[in-house]
C-alpha positions in Angstrom: 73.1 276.4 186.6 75.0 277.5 183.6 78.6 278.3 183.2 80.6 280.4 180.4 83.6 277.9 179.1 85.6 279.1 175.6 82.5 281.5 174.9 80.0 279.6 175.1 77.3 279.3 177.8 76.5 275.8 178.6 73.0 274.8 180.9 74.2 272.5 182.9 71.4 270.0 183.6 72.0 267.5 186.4 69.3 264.8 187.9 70.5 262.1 190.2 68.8 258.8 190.8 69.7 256.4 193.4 72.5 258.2 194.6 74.0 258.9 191.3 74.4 262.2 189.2 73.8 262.7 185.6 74.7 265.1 183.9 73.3 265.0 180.4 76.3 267.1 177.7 79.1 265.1 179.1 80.1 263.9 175.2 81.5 267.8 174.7 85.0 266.5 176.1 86.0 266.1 172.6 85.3 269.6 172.0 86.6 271.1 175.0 89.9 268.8 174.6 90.3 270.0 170.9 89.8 273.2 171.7 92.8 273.2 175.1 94.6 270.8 172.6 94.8 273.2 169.6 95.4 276.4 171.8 98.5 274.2 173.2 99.8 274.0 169.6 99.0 277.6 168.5 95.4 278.8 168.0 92.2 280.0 170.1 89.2 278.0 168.0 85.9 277.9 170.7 83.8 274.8 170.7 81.4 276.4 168.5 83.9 277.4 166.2 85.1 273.5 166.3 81.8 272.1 166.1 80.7 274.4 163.0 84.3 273.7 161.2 83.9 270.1 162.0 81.0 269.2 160.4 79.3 267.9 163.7 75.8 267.6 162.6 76.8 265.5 159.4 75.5 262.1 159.8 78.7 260.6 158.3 80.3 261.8 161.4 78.3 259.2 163.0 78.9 255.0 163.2 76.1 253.2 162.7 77.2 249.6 163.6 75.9 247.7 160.5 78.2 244.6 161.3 75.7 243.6 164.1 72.7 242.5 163.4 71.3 244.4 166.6 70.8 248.0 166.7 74.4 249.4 167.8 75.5 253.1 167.9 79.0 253.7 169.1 80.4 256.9 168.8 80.5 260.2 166.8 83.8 259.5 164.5 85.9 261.4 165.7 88.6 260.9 162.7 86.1 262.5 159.7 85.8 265.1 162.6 89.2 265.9 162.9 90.2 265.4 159.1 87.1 268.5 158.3 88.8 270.6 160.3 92.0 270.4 158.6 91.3 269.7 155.2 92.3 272.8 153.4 95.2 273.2 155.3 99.0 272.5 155.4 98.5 270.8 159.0 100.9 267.8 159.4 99.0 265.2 162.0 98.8 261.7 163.2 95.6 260.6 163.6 94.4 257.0 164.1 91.5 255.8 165.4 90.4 251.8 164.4 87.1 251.6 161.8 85.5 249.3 164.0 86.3 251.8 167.1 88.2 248.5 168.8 91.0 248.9 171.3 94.4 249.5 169.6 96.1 248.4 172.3 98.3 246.3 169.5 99.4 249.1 167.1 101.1 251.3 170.2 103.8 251.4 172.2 105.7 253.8 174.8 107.6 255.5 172.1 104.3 256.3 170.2 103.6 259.4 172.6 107.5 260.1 173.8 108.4 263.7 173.8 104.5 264.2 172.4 101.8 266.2 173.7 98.5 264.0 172.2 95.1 264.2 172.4 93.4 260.4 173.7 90.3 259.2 173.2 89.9 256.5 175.8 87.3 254.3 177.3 85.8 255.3 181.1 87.0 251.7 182.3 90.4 252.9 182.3 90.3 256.3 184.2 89.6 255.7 187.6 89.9 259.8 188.3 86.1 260.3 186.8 82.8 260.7 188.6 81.2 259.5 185.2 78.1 257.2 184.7 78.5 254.4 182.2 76.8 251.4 181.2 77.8 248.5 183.3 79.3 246.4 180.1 79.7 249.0 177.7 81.9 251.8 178.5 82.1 255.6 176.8 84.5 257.7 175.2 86.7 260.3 176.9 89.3 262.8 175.6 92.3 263.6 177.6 95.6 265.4 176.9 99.4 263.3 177.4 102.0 265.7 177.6 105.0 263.0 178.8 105.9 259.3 179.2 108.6 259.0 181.6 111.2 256.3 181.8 108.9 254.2 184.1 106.0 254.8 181.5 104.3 256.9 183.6 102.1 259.3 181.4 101.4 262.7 182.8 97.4 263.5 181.8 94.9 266.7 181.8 91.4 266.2 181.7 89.7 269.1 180.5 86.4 267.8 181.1 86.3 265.9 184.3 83.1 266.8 186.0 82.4 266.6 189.8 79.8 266.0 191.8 77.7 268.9 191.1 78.0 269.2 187.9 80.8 271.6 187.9 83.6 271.0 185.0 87.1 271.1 186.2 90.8 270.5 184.9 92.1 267.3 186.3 95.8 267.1 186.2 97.3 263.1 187.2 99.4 260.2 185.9 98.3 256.7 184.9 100.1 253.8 184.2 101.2 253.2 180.1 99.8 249.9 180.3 96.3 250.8 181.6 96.2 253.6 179.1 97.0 251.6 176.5 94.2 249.1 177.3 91.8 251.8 177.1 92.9 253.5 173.9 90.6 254.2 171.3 92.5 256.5 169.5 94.9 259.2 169.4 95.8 262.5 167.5 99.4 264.1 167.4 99.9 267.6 165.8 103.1 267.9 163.9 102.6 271.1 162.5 99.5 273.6 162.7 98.7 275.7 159.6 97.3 278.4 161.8 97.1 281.0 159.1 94.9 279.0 156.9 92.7 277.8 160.1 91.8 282.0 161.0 90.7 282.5 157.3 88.4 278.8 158.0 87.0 280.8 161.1 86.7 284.2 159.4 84.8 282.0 157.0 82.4 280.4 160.1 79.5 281.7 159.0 79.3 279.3 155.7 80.4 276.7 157.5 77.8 277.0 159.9 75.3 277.5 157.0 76.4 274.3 155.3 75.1 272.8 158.9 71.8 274.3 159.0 71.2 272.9 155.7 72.8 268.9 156.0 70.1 269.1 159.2 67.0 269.5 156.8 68.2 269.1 153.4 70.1 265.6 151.0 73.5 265.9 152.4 74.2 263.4 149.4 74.4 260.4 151.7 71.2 260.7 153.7 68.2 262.3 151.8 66.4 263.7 154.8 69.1 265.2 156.2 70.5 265.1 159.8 67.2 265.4 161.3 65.8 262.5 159.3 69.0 260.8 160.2 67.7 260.8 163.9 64.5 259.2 162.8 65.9 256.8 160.8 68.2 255.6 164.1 64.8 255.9 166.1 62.7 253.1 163.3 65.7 250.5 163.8 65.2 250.5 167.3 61.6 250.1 166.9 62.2 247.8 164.1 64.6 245.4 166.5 63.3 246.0 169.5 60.7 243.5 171.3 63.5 240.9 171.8 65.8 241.0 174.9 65.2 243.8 177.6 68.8 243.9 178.7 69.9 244.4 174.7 67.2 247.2 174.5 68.3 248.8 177.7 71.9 248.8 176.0 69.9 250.4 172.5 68.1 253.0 174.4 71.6 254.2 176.5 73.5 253.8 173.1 70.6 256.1 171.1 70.9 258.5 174.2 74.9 259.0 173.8 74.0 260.0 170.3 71.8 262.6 170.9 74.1 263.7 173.6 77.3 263.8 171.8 75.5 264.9 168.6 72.1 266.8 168.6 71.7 268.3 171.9 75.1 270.6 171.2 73.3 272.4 168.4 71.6 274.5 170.6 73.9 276.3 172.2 76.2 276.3 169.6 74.0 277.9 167.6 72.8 280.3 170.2 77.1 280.8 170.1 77.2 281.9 166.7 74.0 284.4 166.6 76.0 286.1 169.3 78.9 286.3 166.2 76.9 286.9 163.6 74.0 288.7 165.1 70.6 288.7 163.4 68.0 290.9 164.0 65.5 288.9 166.2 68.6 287.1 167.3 67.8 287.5 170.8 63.8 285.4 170.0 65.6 282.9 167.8 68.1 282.4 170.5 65.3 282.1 173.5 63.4 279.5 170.7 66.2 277.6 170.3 66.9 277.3 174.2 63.3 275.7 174.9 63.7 273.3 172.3 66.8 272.4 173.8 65.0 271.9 177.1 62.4 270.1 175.8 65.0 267.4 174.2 66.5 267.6 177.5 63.1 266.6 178.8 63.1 263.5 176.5 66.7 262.6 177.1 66.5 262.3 180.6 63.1 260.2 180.5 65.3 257.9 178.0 68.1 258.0 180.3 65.9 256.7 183.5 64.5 254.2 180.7 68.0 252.1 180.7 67.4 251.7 184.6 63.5 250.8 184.6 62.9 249.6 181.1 59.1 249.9 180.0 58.6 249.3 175.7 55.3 251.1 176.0 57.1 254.3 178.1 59.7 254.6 175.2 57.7 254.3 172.3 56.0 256.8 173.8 59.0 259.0 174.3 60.1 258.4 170.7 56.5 259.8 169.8 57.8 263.4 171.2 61.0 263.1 170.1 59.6 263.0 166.4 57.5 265.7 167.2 60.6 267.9 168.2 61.9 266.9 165.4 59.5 268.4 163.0 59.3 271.5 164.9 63.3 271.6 164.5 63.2 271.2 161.2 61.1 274.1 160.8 62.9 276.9 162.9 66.4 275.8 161.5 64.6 276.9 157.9 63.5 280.0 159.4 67.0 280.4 160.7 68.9 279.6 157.3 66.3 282.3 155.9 66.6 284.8 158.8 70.7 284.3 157.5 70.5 284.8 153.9 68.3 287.6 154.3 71.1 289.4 156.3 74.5 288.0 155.1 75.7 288.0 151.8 76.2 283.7 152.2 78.2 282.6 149.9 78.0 278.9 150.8 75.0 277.5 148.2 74.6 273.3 148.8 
């Protein structure tokens, strides 16, 4: 099934096993809650538009949990996300999200979010409103929206994101409790001010923006040599590299390395497919159905890594890994026909 939400088409790919659904984009909340959040304050930016300004493909938007001596992968950081999109701009924000990505229950209080509409980023342990698969210790990200704390510290929250049953993604409006929220919270922004003016020129600008992602995927981005692609196999060599040790700790790696390529690599395609329709090329229309099937065939290998953190075989994921570095390499080589399809037919100003 596929739906159009902000602009952008999403294929909505849903499996169940034992009685349970998955659906495999579910990390796009922060997207979808950035974009409802910054059209609350005063301007219409699309997910694509947000991922593209964001610098989402970056691998220093990305924790890599070096304080363990076990492969760890929280989350994508959202704070170096938030701080691309307004760098260059007057926008006056809060924004606070701990290093470590550890509760911050300590550092808030009720007067933190009074008279304060705020974006959360909260752990699934805390909302009991979602129909939303997690690991039994080790519990994921979601954004919400606060719009009030009453007198009883009752917070008034919308879900953008909050998908059903089927699949289907639906506003949730509710209340929760301060104090659970608060035991949940990873993080919080709070918009003071919104330089909308400068913000249109960034999206009038998408384009080299967008070509500044093509090339961090496959070229140095000055931290990571081989780019955001060889980022990915980097991540995929420390598992195999720590791996072989504890099955329930690789289980935990393998549903870890599958929220990264969720939150992170499986949104480029459609996206991408977003942005030809902006900017159209002229065998748009073949890059976009290219770019489609290679999204289905990482949503092949997803899924067989998902069903890997319920019936763990080593041999059946190194395996998997094996064609996930061979979608790799042909990734790297349609996003250089892409960059070259572009500077063939824009005048890109953006040059490394």
């Amino acid at each position: 099934m596929s739906e159009l939400k902000n602009g952008v088409e999403r294929e909505n790919h849903i499996f169940s096993l034992n009685n349970l659904v998955f659906k495999t984009e579910v990390l796009t909340c922060f997207n979808t809650t950035l974009s409802n959040y910054l059209r609350i304050k005063g301007i219409d930016l699309s997910e694509s538009d947000i991922y593209f300004l964001c610098g989402y493909t970056n691998p220093d938007s990305t924790i890599v949990n070096v304080s363990q001596k076990r492969f760890a992968l929280p989350y994508v950081q959202f704070d170096i996300l938030i701080n691309n999109l307004f760098s260059d701009t007057d926008t006056n924000y809060e924004i606070y999200f701990d290093k470590e990505y550890q509760f911050i229950s300590l550092d808030v209080n009720p007067d933190t979010f009074k008279d304060k509409t705020v974006m959360l980023a909260l752990s699934t342990a805390v909302l009991n409103h979602l129909l939303f698969p997690t690991y039994p210790d080790q519990g994921t990200i979601h954004c919400v929206i606060s719009s009030e704390i009453d007198k009883n510290k009752i917070m008034k929250v919308t879900d953008y994101f909050n998908i059903d049953s089927t699949g289907k993604i639906n506003v949730w409006d509710g209340e929760y409790a301060y104090e659970d929220i608060k035991e949940g919270l990873l993080g919080y922004l709070n918009i003071n001010h919104l330089d909308t003016q400068m913000l249109e020129k960034k999206r009038a600008n998408l384009l080299n923006y967008a070509m500044k992602e093509f090339e961090g995927l496959v070229y140095d981005t000055g931290t990571h040599p081989a780019g955001g692609l060889g980022f990915i196999e980097d991540l995929f060599d420390l598992y195999e590299v720590e791996s072989g040790k504890d099955k329930v700790s690789e289980q935990r790696d393998i549903f870890r390395m599958n929220l990264m390529l969720q939150a992170k690599h499986l949104l480029f395609f459609g996206y991408t497919c977003d942005l030809i329709s902006k900017y159209t090329l002229k065998d748009g229309e073949n890059m976009c159905q290219r770019l489609r099937e290679m999204k289905y065939a990482w949503q092949r290998v997803i899924n067989k890594l998902l069903i890997q953190t319920l019936a763990y075989s080593r041999k059946r994921t190194t395996t998997i890994l094996s064609e996930a570095r061979e979608l790799i390499k042909q990734q790297r080589e349609l996003v250089l026909e892409l960059i070259d399809m572009y500077r063939n037919e824009y005048d890109i100003t953006y040059n490394g």
